[in-house]
VMD Tcl script that draws the C-alpha trace (Angstrom):
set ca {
  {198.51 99.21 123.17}
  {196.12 97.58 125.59}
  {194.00 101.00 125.35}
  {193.63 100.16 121.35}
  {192.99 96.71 121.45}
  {189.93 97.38 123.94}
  {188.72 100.00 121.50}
  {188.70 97.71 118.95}
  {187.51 95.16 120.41}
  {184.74 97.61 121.81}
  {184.32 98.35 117.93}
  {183.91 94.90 116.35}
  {181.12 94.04 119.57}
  {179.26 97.33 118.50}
  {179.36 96.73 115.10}
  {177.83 93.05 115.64}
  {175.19 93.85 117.68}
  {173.83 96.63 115.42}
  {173.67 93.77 112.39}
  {172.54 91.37 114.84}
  {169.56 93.99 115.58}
  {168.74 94.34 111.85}
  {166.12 93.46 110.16}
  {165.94 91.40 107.51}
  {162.89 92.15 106.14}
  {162.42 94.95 104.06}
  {159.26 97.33 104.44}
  {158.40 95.29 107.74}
  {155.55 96.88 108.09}
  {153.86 97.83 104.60}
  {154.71 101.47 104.85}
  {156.51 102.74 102.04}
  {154.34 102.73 99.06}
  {154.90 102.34 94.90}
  {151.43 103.99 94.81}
  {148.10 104.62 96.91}
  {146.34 101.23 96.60}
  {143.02 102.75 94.61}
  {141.30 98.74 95.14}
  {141.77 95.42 96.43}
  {144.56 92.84 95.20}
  {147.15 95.55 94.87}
  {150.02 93.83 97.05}
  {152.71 95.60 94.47}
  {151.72 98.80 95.66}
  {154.04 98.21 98.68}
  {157.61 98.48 98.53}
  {159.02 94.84 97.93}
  {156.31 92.86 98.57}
  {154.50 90.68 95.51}
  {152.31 88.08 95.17}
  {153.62 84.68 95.17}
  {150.02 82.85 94.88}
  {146.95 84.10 93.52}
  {145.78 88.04 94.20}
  {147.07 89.18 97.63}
  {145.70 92.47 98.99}
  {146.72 96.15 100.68}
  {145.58 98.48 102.45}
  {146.93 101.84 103.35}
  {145.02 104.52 105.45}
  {145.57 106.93 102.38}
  {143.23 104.94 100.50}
  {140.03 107.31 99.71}
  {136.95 104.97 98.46}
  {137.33 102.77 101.28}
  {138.28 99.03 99.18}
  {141.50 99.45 100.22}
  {141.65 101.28 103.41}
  {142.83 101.21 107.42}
  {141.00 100.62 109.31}
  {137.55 100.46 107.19}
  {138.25 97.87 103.90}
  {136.06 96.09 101.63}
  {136.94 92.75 104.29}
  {136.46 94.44 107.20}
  {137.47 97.05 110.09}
  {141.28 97.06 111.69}
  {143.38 99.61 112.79}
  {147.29 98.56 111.55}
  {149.41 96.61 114.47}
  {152.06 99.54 113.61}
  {151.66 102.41 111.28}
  {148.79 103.04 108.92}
  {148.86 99.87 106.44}
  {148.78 96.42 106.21}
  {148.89 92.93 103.80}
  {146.09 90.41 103.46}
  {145.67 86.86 102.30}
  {142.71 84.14 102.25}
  {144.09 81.30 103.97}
  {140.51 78.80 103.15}
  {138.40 78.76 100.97}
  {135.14 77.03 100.93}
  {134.61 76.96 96.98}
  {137.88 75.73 95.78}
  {140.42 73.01 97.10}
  {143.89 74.96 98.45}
  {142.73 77.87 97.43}
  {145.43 80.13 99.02}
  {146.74 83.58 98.76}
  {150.63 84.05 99.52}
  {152.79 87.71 99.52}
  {156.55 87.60 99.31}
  {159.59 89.60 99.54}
  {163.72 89.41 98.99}
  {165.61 89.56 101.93}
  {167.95 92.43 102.40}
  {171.01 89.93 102.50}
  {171.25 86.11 101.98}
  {170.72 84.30 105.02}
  {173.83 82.10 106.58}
  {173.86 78.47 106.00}
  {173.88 76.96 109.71}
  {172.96 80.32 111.41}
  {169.61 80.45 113.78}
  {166.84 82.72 112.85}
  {164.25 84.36 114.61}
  {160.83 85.28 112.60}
  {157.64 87.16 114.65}
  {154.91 88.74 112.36}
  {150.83 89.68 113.62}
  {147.97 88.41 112.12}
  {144.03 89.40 112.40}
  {141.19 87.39 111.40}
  {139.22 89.62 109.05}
  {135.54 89.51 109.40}
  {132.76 90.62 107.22}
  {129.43 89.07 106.95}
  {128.32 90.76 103.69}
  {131.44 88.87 101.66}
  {131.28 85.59 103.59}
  {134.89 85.97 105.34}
  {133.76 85.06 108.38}
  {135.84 81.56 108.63}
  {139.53 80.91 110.12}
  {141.84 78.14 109.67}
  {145.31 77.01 111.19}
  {148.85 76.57 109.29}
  {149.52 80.27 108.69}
  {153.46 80.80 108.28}
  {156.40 81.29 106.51}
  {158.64 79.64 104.37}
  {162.09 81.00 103.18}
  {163.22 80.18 99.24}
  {166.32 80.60 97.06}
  {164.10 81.71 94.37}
  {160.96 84.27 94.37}
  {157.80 83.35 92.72}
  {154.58 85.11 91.34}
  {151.09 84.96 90.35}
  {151.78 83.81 87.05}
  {154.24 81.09 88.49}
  {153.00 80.76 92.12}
  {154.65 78.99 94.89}
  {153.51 75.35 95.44}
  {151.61 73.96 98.08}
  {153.89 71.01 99.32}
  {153.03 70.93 102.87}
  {156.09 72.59 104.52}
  {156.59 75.39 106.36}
  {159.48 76.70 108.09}
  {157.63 78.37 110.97}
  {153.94 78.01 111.15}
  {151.14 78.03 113.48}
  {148.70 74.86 114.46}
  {146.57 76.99 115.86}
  {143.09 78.30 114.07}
  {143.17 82.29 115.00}
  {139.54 83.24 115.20}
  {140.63 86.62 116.90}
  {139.58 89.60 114.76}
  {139.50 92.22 117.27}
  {143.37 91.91 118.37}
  {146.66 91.06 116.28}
  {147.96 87.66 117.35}
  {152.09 86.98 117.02}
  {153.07 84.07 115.03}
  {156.55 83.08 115.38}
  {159.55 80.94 115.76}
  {163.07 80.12 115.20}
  {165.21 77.63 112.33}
  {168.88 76.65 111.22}
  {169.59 78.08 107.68}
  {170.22 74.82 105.74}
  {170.62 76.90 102.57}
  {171.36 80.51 101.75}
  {167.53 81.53 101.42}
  {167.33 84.87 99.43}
  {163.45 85.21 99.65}
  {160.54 85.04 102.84}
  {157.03 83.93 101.77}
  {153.82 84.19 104.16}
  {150.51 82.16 104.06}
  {149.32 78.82 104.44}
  {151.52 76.51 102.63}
  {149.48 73.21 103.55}
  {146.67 71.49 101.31}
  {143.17 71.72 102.79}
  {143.11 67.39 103.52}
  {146.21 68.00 106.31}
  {144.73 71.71 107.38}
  {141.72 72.45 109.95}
  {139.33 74.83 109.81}
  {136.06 76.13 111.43}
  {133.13 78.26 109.99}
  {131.42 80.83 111.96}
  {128.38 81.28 110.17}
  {126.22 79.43 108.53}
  {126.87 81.32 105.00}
  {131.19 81.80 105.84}
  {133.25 80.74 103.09}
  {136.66 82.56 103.50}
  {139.17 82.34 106.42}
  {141.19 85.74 105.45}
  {144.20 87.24 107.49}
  {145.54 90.73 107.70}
  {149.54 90.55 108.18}
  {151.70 93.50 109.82}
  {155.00 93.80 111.34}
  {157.45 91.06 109.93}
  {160.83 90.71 111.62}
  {163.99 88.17 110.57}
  {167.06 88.70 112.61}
  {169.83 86.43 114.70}
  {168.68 88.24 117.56}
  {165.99 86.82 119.34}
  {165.19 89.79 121.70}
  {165.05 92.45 118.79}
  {162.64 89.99 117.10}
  {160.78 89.09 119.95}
  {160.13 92.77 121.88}
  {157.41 95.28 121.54}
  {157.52 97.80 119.20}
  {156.28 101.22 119.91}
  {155.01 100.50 123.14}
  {155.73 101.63 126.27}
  {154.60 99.34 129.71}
  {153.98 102.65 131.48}
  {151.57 104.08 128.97}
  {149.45 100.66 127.72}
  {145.92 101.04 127.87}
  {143.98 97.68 129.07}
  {140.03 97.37 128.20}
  {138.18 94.85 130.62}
  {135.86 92.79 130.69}
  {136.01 91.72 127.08}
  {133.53 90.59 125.77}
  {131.50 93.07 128.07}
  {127.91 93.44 128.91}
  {126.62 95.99 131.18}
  {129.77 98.18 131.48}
  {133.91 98.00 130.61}
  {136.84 99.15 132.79}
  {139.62 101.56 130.80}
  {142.85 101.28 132.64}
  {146.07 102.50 132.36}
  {148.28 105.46 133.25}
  {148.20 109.58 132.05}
  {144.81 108.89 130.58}
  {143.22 112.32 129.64}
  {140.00 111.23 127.48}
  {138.15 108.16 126.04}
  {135.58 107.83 123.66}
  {133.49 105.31 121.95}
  {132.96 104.91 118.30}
  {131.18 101.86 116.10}
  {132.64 100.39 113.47}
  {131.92 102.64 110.86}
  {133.69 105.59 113.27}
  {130.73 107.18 114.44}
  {130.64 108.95 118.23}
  {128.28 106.47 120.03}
  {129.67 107.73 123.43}
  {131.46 111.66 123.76}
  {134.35 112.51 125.20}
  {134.75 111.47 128.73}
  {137.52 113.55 130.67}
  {139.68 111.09 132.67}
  {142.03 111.60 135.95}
  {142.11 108.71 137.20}
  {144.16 105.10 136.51}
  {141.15 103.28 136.14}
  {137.99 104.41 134.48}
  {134.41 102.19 134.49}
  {132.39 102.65 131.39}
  {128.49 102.75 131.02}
  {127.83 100.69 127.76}
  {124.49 99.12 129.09}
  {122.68 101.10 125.89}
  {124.69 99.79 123.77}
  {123.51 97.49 121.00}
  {125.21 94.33 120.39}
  {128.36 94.33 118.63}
  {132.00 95.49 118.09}
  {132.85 98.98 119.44}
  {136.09 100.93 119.62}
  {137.56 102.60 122.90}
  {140.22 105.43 121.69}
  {141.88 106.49 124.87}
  {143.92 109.45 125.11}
  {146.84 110.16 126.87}
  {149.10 112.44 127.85}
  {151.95 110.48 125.47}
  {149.50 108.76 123.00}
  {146.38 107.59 121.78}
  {145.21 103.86 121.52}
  {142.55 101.94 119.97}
  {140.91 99.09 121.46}
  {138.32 96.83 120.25}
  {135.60 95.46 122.33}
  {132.83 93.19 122.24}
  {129.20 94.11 123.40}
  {126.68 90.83 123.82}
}
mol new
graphics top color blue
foreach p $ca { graphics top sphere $p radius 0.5 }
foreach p [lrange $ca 0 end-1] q [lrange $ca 1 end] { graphics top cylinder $p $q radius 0.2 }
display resetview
């Protein structure tokens, strides 16, 4: 008897900690598809996902013309945080007050009124000179709802976010984790992301003198009661991670990392500016002297995987 009560106790502990570990977010990461986005502002190309503000945008490596692709897109260059596609949103906009783009989704379950959530999803900052998105702002976040919303009847902006960040992200060659934690006070059905505040409470900074548009790209979203699920690394083992140093570099970088076999250089439109060096050591220094100024990528081989790493050469 004591046998079977420890087996189902056993049971019941298993069969919490594998909800706990779900997910609550559908298509996390943008992967399943409706359809190949053929252009820009085709968020409802992605399983689940909609716009709940103005004309939201994907981008899926399958894309052919290059509008809507991964990494090269008509707002810039970025390989996805995990798998090969991605959301984006303008978050500022110069020529229009709260001008703001916003994607949302239905949860897989109602969430429990009085129960802690955890939330993590990545952001980039999106640069490219030619269309003026080469500004950032703060207040990018999420805010859960009991009802969903859409472009013809977009979400307010009220000011309120459940989890947000005050922080302006300027970086556009790594993807930065926003996240947080909050009490269900309701039984929220729906998660929206953007920037939920008005432009008079909101800060933002221009890094050119002809930027306009603060845009984000947005991967990997995770809801759970689990703070460790929502809060580890995905797909990435400490053993294997490749580090590039100095950055930004001048005269030379520094590859590091373990069962390196290769590295190579490319520009941002993915042509070889440096060939295939062969690698057998844990640390590799890189000649990029030549180089003319700008942003390169490092894809290191290894024995497990391959990596891409941005870099900046002044």
């Amino acid at each position: 008897m004591k046998k079977y009560i420890l087996l189902i106790t056993i049971y019941c502990f298993l069969i919490q900690t594998s909800e706990a570990q779900i997910n609550l977010v559908p298509n996390p990461s943008f992967e399943d598809t409706v359809a190949c986005p053929t252009n820009v502002m085709m968020i409802d190309s992605t399983v689940g996902w909609s716009s709940y503000r103005l004309s939201p945008d994907y981008f899926n490596s399958c894309n052919q013309n290059g509008h809507a692709g991964v990494p090269a897109n008509d707002w810039g260059y970025q390989y996805a945080k995990t798998g090969d596609a991605y959301a984006g949103i303008v978050t500022y906009a110069k020529f229009a007050t709260d001008f703001r783009e916003m994607i949302g989704i239905q949860l897989l379950q109602a969430l429990t009124v009085g129960q802690k959530y955890y939330l993590s999803f990545y952001v980039n900052n999106s640069r490219d000179s030619s269309s003026h998105y080469n500004a950032a702002s703060n207040k990018m976040g999420a805010k859960f709802l009991t009802t969903a919303y859409s472009q013809a009847s977009p979400i307010p902006i009220d000011n309120f976010a459940h989890i947000y960040s005050d922080s302006i992200i300027t970086d556009s060659i790594n993807w930065i984790k926003i996240s947080g934690s909050f009490i269900a006070n309701l039984a929220y059905q729906y998660l929206a992301i953007g920037n939920f505040f008005s432009d008079s409470t909101c800060t933002h900074i221009l890094l050119d003198s002809l930027a306009s548009v603060a845009y984000y790209y947005i991967d990997d979203v995770k809801l759970s009661t689990d703070s460790d699920f929502v809060n580890s690394i995905h797909a990435i083992d400490n053993i294997d991670l490749v580090q590039i140093f100095p950055n930004p570099a001048r005269d030379w970088i520094v590859v590091e990392g373990r069962n390196i076999t290769s590295i190579e250089v490319f520009d941002l439109c993915g042509k070889l500016i440096i060939p295939k060096i062969t690698v057998s050591s844990f640390k590799t220094q890189v000649d990029i002297s030549t180089l003319s100024y700008g942003v390169y990528i490092v894809k290191t081989n290894t024995s497990i995987d391959t990596y891409r790493n941005k870099f900046i050469h002044f």
